[in-house]
C-alpha positions in Angstrom: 18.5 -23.5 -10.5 17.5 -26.4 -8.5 14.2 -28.6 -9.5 12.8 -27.2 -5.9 13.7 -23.9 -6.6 12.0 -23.8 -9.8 8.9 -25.6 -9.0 8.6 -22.5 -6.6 9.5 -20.0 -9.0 6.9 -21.8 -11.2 4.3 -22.1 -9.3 4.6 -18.3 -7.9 4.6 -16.9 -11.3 0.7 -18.7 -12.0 -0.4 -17.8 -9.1 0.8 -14.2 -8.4 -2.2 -12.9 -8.8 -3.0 -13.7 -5.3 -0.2 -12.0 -3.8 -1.0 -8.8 -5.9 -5.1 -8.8 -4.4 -4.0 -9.8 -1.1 -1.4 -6.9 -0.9 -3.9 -4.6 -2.7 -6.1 -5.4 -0.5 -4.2 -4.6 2.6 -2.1 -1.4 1.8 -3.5 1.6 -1.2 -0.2 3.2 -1.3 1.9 2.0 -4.0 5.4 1.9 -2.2 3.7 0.1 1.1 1.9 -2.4 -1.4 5.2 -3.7 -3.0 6.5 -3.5 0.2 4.2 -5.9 1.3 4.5 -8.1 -1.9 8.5 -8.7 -1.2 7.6 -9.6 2.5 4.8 -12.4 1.3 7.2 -13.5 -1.6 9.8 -14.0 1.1 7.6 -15.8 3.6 6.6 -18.0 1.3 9.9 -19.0 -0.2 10.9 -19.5 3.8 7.3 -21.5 4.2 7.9 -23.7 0.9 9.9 -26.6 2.4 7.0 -27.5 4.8 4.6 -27.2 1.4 2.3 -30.5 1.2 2.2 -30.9 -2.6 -1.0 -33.2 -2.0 -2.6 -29.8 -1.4 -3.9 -26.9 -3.0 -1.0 -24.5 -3.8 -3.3 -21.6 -4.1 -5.3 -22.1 -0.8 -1.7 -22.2 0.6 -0.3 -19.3 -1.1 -3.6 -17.3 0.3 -3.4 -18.5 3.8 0.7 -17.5 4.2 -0.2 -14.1 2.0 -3.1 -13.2 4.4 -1.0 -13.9 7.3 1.7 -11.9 6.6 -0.5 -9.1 5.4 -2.3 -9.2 8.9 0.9 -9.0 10.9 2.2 -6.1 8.7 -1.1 -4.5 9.0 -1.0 -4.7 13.2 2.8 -4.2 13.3 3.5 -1.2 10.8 0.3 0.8 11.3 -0.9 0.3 7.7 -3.9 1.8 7.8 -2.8 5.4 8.8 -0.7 5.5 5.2 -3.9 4.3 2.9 -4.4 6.4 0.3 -8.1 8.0 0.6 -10.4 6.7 -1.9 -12.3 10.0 -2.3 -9.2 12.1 -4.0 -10.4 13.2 -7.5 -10.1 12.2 -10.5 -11.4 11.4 -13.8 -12.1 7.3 -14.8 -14.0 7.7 -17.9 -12.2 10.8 -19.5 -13.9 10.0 -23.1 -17.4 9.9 -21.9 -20.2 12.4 -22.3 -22.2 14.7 -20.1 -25.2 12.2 -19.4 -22.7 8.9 -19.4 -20.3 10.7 -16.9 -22.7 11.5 -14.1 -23.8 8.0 -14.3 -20.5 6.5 -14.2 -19.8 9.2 -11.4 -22.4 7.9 -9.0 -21.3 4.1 -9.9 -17.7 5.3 -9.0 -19.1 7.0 -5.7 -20.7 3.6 -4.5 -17.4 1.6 -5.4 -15.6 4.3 -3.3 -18.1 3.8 -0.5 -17.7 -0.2 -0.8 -14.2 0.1 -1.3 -14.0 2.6 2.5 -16.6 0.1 4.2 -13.9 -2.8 3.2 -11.0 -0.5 4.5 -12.8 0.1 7.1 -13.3 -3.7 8.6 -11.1 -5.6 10.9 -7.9 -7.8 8.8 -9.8 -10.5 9.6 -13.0 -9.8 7.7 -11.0 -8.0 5.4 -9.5 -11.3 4.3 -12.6 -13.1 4.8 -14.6 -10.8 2.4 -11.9 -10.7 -0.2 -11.6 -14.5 -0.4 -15.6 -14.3 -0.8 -15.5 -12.1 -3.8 -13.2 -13.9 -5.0 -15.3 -16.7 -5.3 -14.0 -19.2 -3.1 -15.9 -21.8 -1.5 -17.1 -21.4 2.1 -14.7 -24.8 2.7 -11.7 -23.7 1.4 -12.0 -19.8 2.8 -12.4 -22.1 5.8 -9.3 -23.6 5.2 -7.2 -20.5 4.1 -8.5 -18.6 7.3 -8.3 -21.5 9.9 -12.0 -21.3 10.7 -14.8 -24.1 10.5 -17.0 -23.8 7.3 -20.1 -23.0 10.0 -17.8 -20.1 11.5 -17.0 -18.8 7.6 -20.8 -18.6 7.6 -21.9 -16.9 10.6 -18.8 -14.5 10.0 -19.7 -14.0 6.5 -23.7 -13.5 7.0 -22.6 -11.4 9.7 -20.2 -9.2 7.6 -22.3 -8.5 4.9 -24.9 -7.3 7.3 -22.9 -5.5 8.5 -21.7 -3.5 5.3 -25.5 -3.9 4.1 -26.1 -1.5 7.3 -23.0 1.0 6.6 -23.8 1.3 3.3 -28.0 1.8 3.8 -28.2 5.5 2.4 -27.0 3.4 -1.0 -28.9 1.0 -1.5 -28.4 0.2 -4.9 -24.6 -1.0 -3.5 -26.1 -2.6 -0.6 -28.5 -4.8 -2.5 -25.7 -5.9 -4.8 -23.9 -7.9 -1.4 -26.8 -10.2 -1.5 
């Protein structure tokens, strides 16, 4: 293998991660997610000769991954094959009475975060992910192709906007603050 072939394989391996969230993020249903893992792995091995090592590899990694999930998002139709976050099932099989209908009602609100999410535009999709992910306002700026100022109205705006979907719970709501 050749040195530029392995410095990709290299640097892909740390930070797959990314491509795993992004893809997650984008399609629930197991054979469309790893679908859409082998189309960003392949983008980006067609986008690595035009990488600027001077730059972050992640913040490059993200902005190809988000890009590609986007356009398979609008292209394919994604959204009609997610798989609905309210099916049943069972989390915390080991826990009692009293700890189970707690840990049901915390399940209930990350099922109702998890639909408002699903629910956004890819655009504020990838903006909110990169936000609890805990990038900077600059460099979700510079994943996104946005000014830092835009990253803030959007995100201020966003999280009202989920604060509002989300007011009969507001124990979920309060947490986006």
């Amino acid at each position: 293998m050749d040195a530029a072939r392995q410095r990709f394989a290299d640097l892909l391996d740390a930070h797959r991660g990314i491509v795993f969230k992004v893809a997650s993020t984008y399609c629930r249903h197991p054979d469309d997610r790893q679908d859409l893992v082998q189309e960003i792995a392949a983008q980006l091995w067609r986008a690595w000769p035009g990488y600027d090592s001077e730059r972050s590899f992640s913040t490059w990694m993200y902005r190809i991954a988000l890009n590609v999930a986007i356009s398979h998002v609008r292209s394919a139709g994604q959204r009609a094959s997610h798989v609905p976050l309210d099916e049943p099932h069972d989390p915390h099989p080991s826990l009692s009475v009293d700890d189970h209908s707690t840990a049901h009602e915390q399940d209930e609100r990350i099922a109702a975060l998890y639909a408002v999410i699903d629910s956004q535009p890819p655009l504020d999709r990838a903006l909110l992910m990169l936000w609890l992910d805990e990038r900077s306002q600059r460099e979700i700026a510079e994943v996104l192709g946005l000014s830092e100022s835009n990253v803030s109205t959007k995100l201020n705006r966003l999280k009202q906007r989920i604060r509002e979907q989300l007011s009969d719970n507001t124990s979920t709501a309060s947490d986006l603050s």
